[in-house]
RODO-2510 file (C-alpha; in nm, 4 decimals, decimal comma):
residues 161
     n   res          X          Y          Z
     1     x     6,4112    10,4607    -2,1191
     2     x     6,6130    10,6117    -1,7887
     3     x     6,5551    10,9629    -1,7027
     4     x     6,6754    11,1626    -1,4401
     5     x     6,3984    11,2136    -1,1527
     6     x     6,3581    11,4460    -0,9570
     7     x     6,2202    11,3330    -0,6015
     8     x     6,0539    11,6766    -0,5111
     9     x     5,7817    11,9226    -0,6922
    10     x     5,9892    12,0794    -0,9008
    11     x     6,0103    12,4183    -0,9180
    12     x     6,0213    12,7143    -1,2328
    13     x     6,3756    12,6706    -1,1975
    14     x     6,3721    12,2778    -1,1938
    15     x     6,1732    12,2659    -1,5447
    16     x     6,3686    12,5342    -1,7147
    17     x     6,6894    12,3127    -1,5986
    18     x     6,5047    12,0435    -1,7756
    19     x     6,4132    12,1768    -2,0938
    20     x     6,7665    12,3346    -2,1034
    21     x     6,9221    12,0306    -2,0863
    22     x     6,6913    11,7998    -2,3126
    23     x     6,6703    12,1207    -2,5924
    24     x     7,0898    12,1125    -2,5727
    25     x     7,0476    11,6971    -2,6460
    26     x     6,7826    11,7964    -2,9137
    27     x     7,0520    12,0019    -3,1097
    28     x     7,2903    11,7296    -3,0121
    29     x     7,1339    11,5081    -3,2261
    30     x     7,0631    11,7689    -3,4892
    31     x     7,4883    11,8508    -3,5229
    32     x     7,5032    11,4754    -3,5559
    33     x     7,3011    11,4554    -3,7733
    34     x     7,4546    11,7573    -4,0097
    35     x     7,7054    11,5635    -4,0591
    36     x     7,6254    11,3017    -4,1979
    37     x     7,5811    11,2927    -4,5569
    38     x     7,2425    11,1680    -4,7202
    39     x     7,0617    11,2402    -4,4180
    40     x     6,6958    11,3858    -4,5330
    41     x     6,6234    11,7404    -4,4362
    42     x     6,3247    11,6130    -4,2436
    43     x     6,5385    11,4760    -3,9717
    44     x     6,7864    11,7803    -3,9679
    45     x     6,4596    11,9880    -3,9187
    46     x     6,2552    11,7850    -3,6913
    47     x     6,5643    11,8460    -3,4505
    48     x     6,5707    12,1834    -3,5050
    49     x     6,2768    12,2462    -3,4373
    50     x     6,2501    12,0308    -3,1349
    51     x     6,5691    12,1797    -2,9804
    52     x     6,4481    12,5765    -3,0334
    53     x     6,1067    12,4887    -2,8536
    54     x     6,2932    12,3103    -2,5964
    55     x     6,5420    12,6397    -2,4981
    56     x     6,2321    12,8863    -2,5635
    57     x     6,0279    12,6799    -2,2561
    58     x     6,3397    12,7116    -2,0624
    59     x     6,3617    13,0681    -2,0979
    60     x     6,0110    13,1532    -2,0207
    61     x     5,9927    12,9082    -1,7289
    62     x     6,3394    13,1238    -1,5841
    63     x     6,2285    13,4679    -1,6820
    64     x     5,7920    13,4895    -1,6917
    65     x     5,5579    13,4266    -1,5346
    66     x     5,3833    13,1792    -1,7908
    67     x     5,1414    12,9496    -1,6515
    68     x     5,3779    12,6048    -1,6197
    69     x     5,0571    12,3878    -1,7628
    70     x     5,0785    12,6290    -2,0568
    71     x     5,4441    12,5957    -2,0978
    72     x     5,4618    12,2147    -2,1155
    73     x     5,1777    12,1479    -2,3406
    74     x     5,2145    12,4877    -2,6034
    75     x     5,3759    12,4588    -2,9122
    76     x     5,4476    12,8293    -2,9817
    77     x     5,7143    12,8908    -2,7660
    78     x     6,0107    12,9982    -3,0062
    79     x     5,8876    13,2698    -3,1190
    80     x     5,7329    13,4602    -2,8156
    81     x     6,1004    13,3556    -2,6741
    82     x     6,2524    13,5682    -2,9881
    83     x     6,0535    13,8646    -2,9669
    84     x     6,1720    13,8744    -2,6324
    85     x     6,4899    13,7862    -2,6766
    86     x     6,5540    14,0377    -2,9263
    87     x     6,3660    14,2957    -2,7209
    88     x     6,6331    14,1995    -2,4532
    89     x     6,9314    14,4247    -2,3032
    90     x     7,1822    14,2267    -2,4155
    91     x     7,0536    14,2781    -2,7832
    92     x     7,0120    14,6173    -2,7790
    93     x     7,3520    14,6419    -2,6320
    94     x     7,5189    14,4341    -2,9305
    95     x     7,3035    14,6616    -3,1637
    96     x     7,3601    14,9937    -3,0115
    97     x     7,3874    15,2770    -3,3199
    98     x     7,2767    14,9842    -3,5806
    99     x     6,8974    15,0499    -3,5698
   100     x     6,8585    14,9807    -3,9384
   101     x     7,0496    14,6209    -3,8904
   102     x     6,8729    14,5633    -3,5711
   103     x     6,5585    14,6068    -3,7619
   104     x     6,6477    14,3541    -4,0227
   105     x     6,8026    14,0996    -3,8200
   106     x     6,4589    14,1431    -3,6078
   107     x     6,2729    14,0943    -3,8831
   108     x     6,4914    13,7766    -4,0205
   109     x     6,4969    13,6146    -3,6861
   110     x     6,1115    13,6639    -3,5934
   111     x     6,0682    13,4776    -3,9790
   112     x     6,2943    13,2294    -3,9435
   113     x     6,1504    13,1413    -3,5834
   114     x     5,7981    13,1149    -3,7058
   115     x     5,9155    12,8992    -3,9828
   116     x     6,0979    12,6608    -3,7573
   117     x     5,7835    12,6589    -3,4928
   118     x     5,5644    12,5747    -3,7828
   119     x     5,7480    12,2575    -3,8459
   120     x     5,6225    12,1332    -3,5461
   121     x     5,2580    11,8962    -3,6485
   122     x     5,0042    12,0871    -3,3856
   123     x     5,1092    12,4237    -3,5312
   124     x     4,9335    12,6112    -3,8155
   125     x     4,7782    12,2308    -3,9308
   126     x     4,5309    12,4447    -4,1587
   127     x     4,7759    12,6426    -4,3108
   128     x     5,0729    12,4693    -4,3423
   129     x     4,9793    12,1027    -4,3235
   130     x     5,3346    11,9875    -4,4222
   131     x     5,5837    11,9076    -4,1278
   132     x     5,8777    11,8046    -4,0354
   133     x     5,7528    11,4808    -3,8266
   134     x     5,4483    11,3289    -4,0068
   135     x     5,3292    11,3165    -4,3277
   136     x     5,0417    11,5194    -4,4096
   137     x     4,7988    11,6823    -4,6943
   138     x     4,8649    11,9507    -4,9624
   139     x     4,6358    12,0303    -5,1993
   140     x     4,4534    11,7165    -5,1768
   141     x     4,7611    11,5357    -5,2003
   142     x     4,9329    11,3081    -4,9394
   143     x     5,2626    11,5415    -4,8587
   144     x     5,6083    11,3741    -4,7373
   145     x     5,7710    11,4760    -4,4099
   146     x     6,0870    11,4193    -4,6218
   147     x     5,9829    11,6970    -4,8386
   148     x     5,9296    11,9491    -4,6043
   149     x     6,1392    12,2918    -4,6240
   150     x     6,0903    12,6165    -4,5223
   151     x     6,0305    12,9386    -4,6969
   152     x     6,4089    13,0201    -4,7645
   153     x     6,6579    12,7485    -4,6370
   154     x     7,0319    12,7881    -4,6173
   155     x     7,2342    12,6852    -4,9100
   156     x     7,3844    12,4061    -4,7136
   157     x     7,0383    12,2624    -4,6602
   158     x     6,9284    12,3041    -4,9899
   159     x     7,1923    12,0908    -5,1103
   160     x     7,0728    11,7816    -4,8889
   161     x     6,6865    11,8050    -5,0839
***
């Protein structure tokens, strides 16, 4: 498969570049696949989830001071890149004299962003065995990735199950 090398050590800037550009690909893929009729959830999701992580580890590599081993190999990226995101100027600009719908749009987002990381197999594997990538085991039972949906999906996704 071709990628684009780079020829010296990269730099924080360099990987957040990188995992800018493959998480915009990621949800690429995922509008594609929107589109298309039929399509399981799994797939929609898997994308999803892929392309959040992907622009969280960009973030962090641009704007902390992460350790770089820890932000290539985590999983958990999406939501520590929420909480600060919504911590963020720019937020509390867009929110300025709407504390109680800043509070509930914090509270939605940090949900939905722990829902979405979860999808990914290495998180919460004890918990929530059930993924968007592999199939796993639920209650002693082997569980689809086609099944797989989170706590409160939009309408338009629960029409696809």
């Amino acid at each position: 498969m071709p990628r684009d090398v780079a020829t010296a050590v990269p730099d924080r800037a360099s990987w957040a570049l990188a995992y800018i550009k493959q998480g915009g690909s990621d949800f690429e893929i995922y509008r594609l696949l929107s589109s298309i009729p039929g399509v399981p959830i799994c797939h929609l999701l898997h994308y999803l989830q892929m392309a959040g992580e992907k622009v969280a580890k960009a973030y962090r590599f641009r704007d902390t001071d992460t350790d770089e081993d820890r932000l290539t190999t985590e999983h958990v990226a999406f939501s520590r890149f929420m909480q600060s995101y919504l911590g963020s100027p720019e937020i509390k600009q867009r929110y300025a004299g709407k504390d109680e719908l800043l509070r509930e749009t914090v509270k939605v987002a940090r949900k939905l962003a722990r829902e979405i990381e979860k999808l990914a197999p290495a998180v919460d594997r004890e918990i929530s065995p059930a993924n968007a990538e592999y199939p796993g085991s639920d209650d002693g039972r082997v569980a689809r990735a086609v099944r797989v949906h989170v706590s409160q999906p939009h309408a338009a996704d629960r029409a696809r199950r």
